[in-house]
C-alpha positions in Angstrom: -38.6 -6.8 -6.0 -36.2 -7.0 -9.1 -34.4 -4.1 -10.1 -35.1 -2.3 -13.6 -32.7 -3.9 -15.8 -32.6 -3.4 -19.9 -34.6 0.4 -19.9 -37.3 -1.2 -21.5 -40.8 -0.8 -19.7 -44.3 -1.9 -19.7 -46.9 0.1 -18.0 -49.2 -2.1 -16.4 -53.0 -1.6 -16.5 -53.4 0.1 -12.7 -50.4 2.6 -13.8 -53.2 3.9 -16.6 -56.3 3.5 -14.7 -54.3 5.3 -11.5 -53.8 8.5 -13.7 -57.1 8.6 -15.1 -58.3 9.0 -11.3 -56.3 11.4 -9.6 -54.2 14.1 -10.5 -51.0 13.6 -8.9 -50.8 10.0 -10.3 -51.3 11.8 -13.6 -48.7 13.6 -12.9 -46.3 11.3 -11.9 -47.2 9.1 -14.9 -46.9 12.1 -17.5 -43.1 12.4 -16.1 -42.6 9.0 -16.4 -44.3 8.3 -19.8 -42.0 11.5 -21.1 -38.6 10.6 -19.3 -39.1 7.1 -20.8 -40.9 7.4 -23.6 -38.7 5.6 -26.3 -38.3 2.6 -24.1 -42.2 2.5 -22.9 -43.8 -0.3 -24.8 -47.8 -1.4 -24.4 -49.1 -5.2 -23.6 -51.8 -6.1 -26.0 -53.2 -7.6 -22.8 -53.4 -3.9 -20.9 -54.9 -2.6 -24.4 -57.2 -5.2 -23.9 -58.5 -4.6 -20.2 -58.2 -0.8 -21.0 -61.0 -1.2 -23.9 -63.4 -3.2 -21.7 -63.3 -0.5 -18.5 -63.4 2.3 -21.5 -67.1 2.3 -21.1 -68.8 4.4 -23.5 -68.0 4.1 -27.2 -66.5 7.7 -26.9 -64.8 6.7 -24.3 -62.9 3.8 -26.6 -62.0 6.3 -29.5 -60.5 8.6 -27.1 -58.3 5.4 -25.8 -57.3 4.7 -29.0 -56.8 7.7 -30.3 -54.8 9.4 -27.0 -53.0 6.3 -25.4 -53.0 3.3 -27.9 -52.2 5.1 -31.1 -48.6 6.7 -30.3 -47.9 2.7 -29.3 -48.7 1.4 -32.3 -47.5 3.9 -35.5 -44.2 3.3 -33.1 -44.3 -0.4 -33.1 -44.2 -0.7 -29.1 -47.0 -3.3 -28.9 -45.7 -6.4 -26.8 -48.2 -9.6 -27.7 -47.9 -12.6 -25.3 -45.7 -15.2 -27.2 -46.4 -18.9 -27.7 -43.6 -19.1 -24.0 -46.4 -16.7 -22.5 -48.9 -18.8 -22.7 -47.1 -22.0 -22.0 -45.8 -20.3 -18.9 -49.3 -19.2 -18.2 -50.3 -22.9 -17.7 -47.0 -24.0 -16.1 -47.3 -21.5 -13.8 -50.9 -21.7 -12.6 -50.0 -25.5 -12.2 -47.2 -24.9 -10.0 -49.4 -22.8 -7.8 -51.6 -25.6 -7.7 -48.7 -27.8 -6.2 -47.1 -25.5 -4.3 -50.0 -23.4 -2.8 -52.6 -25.2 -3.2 -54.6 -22.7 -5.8 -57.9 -23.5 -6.5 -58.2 -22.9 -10.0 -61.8 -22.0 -10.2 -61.3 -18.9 -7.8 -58.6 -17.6 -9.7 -59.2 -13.9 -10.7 -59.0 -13.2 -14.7 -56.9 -10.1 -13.5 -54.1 -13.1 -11.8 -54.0 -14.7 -15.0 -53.4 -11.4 -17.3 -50.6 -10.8 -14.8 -49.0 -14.1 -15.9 -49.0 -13.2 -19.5 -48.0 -9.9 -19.0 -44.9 -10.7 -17.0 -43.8 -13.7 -19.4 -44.4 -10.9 -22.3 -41.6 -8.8 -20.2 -39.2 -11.0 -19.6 -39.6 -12.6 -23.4 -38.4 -8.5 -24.5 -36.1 -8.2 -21.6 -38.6 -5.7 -20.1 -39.2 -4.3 -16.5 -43.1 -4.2 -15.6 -43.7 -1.0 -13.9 -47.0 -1.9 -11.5 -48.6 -1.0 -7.8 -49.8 -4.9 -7.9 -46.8 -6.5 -5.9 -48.3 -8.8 -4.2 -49.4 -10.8 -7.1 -46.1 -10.2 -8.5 -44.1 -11.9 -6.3 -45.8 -14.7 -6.5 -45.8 -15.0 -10.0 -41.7 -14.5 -9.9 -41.4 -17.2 -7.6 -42.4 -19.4 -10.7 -40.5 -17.6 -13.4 -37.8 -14.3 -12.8 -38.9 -11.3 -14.6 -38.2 -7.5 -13.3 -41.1 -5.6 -12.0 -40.9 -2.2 -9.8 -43.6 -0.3 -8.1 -44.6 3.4 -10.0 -42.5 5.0 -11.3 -38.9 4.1 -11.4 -36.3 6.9 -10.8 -34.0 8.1 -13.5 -30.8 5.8 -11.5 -32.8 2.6 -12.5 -32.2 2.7 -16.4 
């Protein structure tokens, strides 16, 4: 697993979803968020999957209001560039060649995973995520930085 390189980071969805569950993953990503906090950027693509497991309509305008908002009146929003998506289809092909993927079984979550990592590596970002697995075998394709939760202090 690549080493946090430029102090940039992107929180990946399960970091948000993780802290919403239990309290001591809250915690930890309340340290995190305000240790790192003007080098924490937000995917569109989390936003995204955050509003559809939002649920209620109060539950979106909390989300906006209490996690997206700070991200964008400070401009940290990270949209997945014309590369991302090329690399997106590049890289589910080579997966095809090299690992025999079968495209019609592969999870939307896989694919978001894709765009979020090229959206990293396009701002020189390290993707903080539990999701290693799916990681690694997305950097065998293309070389992006990615760390489990949450990066010490030493890897700025």
């Amino acid at each position: 697993m690549p080493a946090a390189g430029s102090g940039k980071f992107v929180l990946d969805t399960n970091c948000f979803v993780d802290a919403s569950r239990r309290d001591d993953e809250a915690a930890a990503f309340a340290e995190f968020c305000a240790r790192t906090a003007p080098r924490l950027y937000l995917s569109t693509v989390v936003a995204a999957e955050l509003r559809a497991g939002a649920g209620s309509a109060k539950n979106r305008r909390t989300l906006e209001r209490e996690i997206l908002s700070p991200y964008v009146r400070r401009g940290r929003l990270v949209n997945p560039s014309p590369a991302a998506w090329e690399a997106l289809g590049t890289t589910l092909a080579t997966l095809v060649d090299d690992e025999g993927l079968v495209l019609r079984d592969v999870r939307r979550s896989f694919v978001f995973d894709i765009l979020i990592a090229r959206s990293c590596r396009d701002i020189g970002a390290t993707l903080v995520s539990r999701n290693a697995t799916d990681l690694s075998r997305i950097a065998k394709v293309f070389a992006f930085d990615f760390v489990m939760p949450y990066p010490s202090q030493r890897l700025r």
